[in-house]
SEZA-194222 format. One record per residue (C-alpha): residue in one letter; y, z negated, x. Coordinates in steps of 0.1 Angstrom, whole numbers, plus 5000, padded with zeros to 4 digits. Example, Ala and Ser with C-alpha at 12.3 -4.5 7.8 and 13.67 -1.06 7.14 Angstrom:
<nodes>
A495549225123S498949295137
</nodes>
This chain:
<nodes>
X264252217230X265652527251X268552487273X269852797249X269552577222X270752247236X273852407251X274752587213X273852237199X276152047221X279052357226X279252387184X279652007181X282351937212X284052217197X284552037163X285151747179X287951917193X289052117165X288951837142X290351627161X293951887158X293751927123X293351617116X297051467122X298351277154X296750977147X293351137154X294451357182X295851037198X292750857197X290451157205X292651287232X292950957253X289850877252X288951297264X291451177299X290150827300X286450967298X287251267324X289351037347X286250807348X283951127358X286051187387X286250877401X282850837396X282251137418X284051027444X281850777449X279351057461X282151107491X281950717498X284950677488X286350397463X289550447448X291050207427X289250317396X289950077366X293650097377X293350467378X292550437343X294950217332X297750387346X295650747332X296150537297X300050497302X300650807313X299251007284X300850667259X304150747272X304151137270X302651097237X305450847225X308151067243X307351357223X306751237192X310551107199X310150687199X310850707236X313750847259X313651037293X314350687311X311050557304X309650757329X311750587355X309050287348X306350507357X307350537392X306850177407X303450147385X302550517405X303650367444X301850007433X299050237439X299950147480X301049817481X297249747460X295449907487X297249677512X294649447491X291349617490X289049547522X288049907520X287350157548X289750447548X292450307528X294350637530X291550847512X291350567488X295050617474X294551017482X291851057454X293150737432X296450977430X294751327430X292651197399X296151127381X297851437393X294451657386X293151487355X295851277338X299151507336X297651767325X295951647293X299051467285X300751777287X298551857259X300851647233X304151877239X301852137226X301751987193X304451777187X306951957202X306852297208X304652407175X306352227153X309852277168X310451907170X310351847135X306551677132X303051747141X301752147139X298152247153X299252647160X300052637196X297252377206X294552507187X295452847198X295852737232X292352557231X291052927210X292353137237X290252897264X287252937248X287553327245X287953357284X285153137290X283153327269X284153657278X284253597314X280353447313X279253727289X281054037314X279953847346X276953827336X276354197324X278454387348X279354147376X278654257411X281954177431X282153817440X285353627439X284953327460X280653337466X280953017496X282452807462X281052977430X278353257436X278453327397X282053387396X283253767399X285853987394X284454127365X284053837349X287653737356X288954097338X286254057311X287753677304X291353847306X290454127279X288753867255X291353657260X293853917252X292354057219X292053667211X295953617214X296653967192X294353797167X295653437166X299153617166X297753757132X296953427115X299553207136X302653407128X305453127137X304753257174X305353587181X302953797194X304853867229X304453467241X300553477225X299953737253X301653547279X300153217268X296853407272X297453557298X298153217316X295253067306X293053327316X293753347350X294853017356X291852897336X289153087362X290852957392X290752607373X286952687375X286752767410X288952437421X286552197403X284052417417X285252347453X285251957446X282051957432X280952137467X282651937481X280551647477X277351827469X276851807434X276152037407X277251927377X280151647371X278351467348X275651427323X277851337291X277051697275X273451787271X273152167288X276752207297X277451917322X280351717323X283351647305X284751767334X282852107336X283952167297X287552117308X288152227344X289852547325X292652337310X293552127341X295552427358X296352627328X297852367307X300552257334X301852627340X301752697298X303752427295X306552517325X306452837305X307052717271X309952517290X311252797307X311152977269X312952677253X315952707276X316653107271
</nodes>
């Protein structure tokens, strides 16, 4: 089998996956969602390994677990603000374990134990707001603004690989990501654009003014996304995060886009709530 055809193989099925996972209800985007961050939380504390360094991995997914629980039980309204108050002694128990471990550099150790919750975690529990709270105005479960959100990712990355490839000459950052260059990063912007004005067609509860924005967000926020999981895995001199997708890499490769965008749509979407 080609690598063409494995990665359109394996691309078409994550993608419904994905997608089916949304339209299905909560219940299914629950599941499928925590086990997305458990399964990517797991990849990056695997590859830290590679930098001979052992964070406090099962823990890292336990408290990965009861970060997305909580956000996920917070905006679906069974939990209050103050709940988060617990998550702060379960994040510094992260020190006081270490005090345990007889591990060399003990300081990295909690460094990348907390970077993987910070990088990894927060953002795909983000993810839930999109849906059950924002979308659907706090009133239930709606699949516009994820699914577009999600949509418009897919639309830079394809439109940024396509341009870059075709017409790219001008190199954004070539010591991190040779491929990467600033016309790919216009070409992701433009696809990503025409994307919004579509979904803003079919998706009419959001206007088409915060479709642009939102795209516009995750188009450059998604290619720098790119370039920082890019610098990790250079980091520690690998190529790909992971084997888990035939021809694409890593879970982490498929969502590197969504780990910087999602945090600043959703400060956005905030910011838009309170005016």
């Amino acid at each position: 089998m080609s690598t063409f055809v494995q990665r359109t193989i394996t691309g078409t099925v994550f993608m419904l996956v994905i997608v089916g996972a949304i339209i299905l209800g909560r219940y299914s985007f629950f599941v499928v969602f925590l086990g997305l961050t458990l399964a990517t939380l797991y990849e990056f504390y695997r590859l830290t390994f590679k930098a001979r360094v052992k964070p406090q991995h099962l823990y890292g997914l336990v408290l990965g677990a009861v970060i997305f629980t909580v956000n996920y039980l917070f905006a679906i309204g069974r939990l209050g603000n103050y709940i988060f108050l617990g998550l702060i002694p379960l994040v510094l128990s992260v020190f006081i374990i270490e005090l345990f471990r007889n591990h060399q550099k003990p300081m990295h150790n909690i460094g990348y134990t907390l970077l993987g919750l910070i990088y990894i975690a927060i953002p795909f529990s983000l993810l839930n707001y999109f849906a059950l709270s924002y979308a659907s105005y706090r009133i239930g479960f709606q699949t516009s603004l994820l699914l577009g959100f999600f949509i418009l990712t897919w639309a830079n990355d394809t439109g940024a690989y396509a341009f870059g490839l075709s017409i790219g000459r001008n190199k954004m950052f070539p010591r991190i990501s040779p491929k990467k260059s600033w016309e790919g990063l216009v070409g992701g912007i433009f696809t990503t654009l025409l994307t919004a004005w579509i979904l803003s067609l079919f998706f009419i509860e959001i206007s088409l003014f915060h479709w642009i924005a939102i795209g516009l967000i995750t188009a450059s926020m998604g290619i720098f996304g790119d370039l920082v999981e890019s610098m990790f895995k250079r980091s520690i001199g690998v190529k790909d995060s992971g084997k888990f997708l035939p021809g694409h890499g890593g879970l982490l490769d498929r969502f590197d886009c969504i780990l910087l965008s999602a945090p600043i749509v959703f400060v956005y979407l905030e910011i838009m709530m309170l005016i």
